[in-house]
C-alpha positions in Angstrom: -26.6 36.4 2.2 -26.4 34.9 5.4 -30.0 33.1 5.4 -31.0 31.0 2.2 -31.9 27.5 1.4 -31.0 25.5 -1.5 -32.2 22.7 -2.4 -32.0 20.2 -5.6 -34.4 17.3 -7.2 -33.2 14.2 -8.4 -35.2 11.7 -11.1 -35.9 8.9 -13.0 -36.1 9.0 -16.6 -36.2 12.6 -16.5 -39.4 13.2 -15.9 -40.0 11.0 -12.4 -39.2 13.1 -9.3 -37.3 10.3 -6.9 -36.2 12.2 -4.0 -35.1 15.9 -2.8 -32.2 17.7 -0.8 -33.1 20.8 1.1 -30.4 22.7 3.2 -31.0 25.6 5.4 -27.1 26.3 6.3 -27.8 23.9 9.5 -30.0 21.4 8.6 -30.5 19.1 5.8 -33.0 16.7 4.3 -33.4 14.3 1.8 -36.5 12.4 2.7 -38.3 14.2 0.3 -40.1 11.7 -1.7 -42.7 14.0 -3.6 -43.0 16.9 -5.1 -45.8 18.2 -2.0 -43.4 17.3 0.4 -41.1 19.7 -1.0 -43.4 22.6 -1.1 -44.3 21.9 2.2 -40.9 21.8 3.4 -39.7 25.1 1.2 -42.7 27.0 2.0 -43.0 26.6 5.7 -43.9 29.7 8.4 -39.8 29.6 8.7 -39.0 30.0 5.2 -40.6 33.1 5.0 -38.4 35.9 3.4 -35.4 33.7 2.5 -34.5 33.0 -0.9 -34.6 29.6 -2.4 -31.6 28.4 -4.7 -31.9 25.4 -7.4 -29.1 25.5 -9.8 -30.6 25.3 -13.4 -34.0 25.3 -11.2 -35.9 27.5 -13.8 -35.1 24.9 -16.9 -35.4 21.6 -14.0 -36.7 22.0 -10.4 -38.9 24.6 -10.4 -41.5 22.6 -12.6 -42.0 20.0 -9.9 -43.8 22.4 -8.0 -45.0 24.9 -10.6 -48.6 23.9 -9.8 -48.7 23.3 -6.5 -47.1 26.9 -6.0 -49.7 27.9 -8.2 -52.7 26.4 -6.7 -51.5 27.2 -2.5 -50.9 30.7 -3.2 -52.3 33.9 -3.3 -50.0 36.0 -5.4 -47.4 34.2 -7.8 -45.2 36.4 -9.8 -43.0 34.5 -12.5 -40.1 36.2 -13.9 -39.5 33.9 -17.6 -37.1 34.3 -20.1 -37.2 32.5 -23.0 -39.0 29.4 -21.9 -36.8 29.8 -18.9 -37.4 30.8 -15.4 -35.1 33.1 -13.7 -37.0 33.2 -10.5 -40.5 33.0 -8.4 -42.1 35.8 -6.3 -44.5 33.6 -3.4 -47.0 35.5 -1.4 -48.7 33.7 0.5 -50.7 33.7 4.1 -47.6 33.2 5.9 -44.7 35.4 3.9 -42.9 36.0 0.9 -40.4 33.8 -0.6 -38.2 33.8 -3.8 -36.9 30.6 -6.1 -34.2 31.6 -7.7 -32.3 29.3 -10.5 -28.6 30.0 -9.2 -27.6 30.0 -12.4 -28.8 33.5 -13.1 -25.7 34.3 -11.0 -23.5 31.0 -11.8 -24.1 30.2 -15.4 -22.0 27.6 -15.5 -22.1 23.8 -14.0 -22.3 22.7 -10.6 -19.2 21.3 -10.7 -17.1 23.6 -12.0 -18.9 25.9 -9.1 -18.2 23.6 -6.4 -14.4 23.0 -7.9 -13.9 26.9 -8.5 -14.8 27.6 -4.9 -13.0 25.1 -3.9 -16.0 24.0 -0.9 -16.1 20.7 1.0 -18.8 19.3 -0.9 -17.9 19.3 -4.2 -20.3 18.2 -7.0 -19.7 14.5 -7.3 -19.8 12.4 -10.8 -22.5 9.4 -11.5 -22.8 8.0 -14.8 -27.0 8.3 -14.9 -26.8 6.7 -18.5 -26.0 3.4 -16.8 -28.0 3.8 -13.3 -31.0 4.7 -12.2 -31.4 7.5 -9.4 -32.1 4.8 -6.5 -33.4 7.0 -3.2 -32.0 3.9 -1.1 -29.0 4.1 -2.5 -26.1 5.7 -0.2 -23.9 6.4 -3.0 -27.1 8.5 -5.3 -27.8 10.0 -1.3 -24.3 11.3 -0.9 -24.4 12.5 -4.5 -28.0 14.3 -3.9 -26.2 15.9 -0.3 -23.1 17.5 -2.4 -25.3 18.8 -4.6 -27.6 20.5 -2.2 -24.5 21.8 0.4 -22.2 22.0 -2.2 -24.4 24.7 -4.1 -25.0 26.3 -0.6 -21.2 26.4 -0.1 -20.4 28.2 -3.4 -23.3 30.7 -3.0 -21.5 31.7 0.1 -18.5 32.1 -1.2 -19.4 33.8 -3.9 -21.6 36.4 -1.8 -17.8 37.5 -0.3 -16.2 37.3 -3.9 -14.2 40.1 -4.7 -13.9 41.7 -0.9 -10.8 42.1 0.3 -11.4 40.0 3.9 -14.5 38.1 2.8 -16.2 39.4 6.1 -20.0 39.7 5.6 -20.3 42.6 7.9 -18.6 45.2 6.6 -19.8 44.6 3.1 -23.0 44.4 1.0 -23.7 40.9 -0.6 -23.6 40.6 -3.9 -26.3 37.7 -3.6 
């Protein structure tokens, strides 16, 4: 599980996509400002064979995109359970990619992840009932960042959970 992005959305109201945190392992992002710009930046030539984690994606995330994935591509394959998606098979001119909600694997909340794990970026707290997401903002930024790495950091660690040296290449990933 060496090569994966995550990435996570953040709103207004719900229902208003604001902004967007992609990470790659080396590079992050947050000028995402629409939901195009994120399938342009998930499905790019480089992207091609990785998998793509949103935690509680298939309930959240995933539906910002859900028809643009659907109208780009040639061959969408949409695993579903119970008015929830578990992941997305992409085929398109350039690869094959995968969304998968990490919470097939984690099914529990970011920040108990982040703070089982124990990573650097742990899942921060913002009280969203008294303040709007503001994309401006360096404290909602920051927040969007530990989100994105912080998931990244956890789906690492957990790949190497239960080895007994945590070295990648003398074991299969569980990821």
């Amino acid at each position: 599980m060496d090569d994966f992005i995550t990435f996570d959305i953040e709103t207004t109201n719900w229902i208003n996509f604001s902004q967007a945190g992609y990470y790659d392992g080396s590079f992050y992002t947050d000028k995402i400002y629409t939901p195009l710009q994120l399938y342009k930046r998930l499905f790019q030539m480089t992207n091609a064979g990785k998998n793509i984690y949103a935690h509680f994606g298939g309930r959240f995330d995933f539906r910002f995109i859900l028809d643009i994935i659907l109208d780009k591509n040639t061959e969408v394959n949409i695993i579903d359970a119970n008015g929830r998606i578990l992941f997305i098979n992409v085929k398109n001119k350039d690869g094959t990619y995968k969304l998968i909600d990490s919470a097939n694997l984690l099914p529990i909340s970011l920040k108990k992840i982040t703070e089982s794990f124990n990573v650097r970026h742990a899942k921060g707290f913002i009280d969203f009932s008294k303040e709007q997401y503001n994309k401006k903002s360096p404290k909602h930024r920051e927040y969007l960042k530990n989100d994105v790495i912080g998931l990244y950091e956890s789906l690492k660690k957990f790949s190497t959970w239960g080895s007994n040296d945590g070295n990648l290449s003398d074991r299969k990933s569980v990821v």
